[in-house]
Steps between C-alpha positions, in 0.01 A plus 500: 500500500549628856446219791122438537352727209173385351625641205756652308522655167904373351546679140436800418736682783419830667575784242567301167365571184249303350287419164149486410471167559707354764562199659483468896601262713461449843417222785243444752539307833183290458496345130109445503446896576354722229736753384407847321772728379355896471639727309429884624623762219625825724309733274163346584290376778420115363677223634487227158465084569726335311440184311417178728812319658593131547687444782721208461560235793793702627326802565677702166281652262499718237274743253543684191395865663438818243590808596303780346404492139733359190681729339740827624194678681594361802891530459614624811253476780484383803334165652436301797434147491392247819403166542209441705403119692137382538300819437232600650285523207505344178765649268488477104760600231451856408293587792557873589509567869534802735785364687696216642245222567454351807663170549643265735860591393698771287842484389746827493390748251718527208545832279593461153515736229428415134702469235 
């Protein structure tokens, strides 16, 4: 994590493949934050919530994130994933949103591409 980011998004890197359901792992500088990790598929406009993360005392955390849909229909494409700190507004799993939400903190965008 570079000095003095909120947050910071450690596995998957920048341009590796990935599967439908991954595992993501990142830290946070402030353990009692609330931590969202969106996924944006490149062919589409929505930005998907991920499943709820607990942050441990140490600031890591991590989430099993899908990307796309089971199966081979998704082979191939590209994603972007973030993790967001203290939204703005209340964020669920599965919400659909228009973009990145508004938050006190974003880490780096990462682009993936499914496997």
């Amino acid at each position: 994590m570079a000095a003095n980011a909120p947050v910071s998004i450690l596995t998957p890197c920048d341009q590796s493949a990935v599967g439908w359901h991954t595992l993501i792992r990142g830290r946070v500088s402030n353990p009692k934050a609330i931590v969202h990790v969106i996924i944006h598929p490149l062919e589409v406009n929505e930005h998907w919530v991920q499943p709820k993360i607990d942050v441990k005392s140490d600031g890591t955390w991590e989430v099993l994130a899908y990307f796309g849909r089971d199966g081979s229909v998704d082979h191939g494409k590209p994603f972007e994933l973030a993790a967001v700190v203290n939204p703005k507004t209340l964020l669920e799993e599965a919400d659909q949103l228009p973009d990145w939400p508004d938050a006190e903190a974003r880490s780096d965008i990462v682009r993936v591409r499914r496997d």
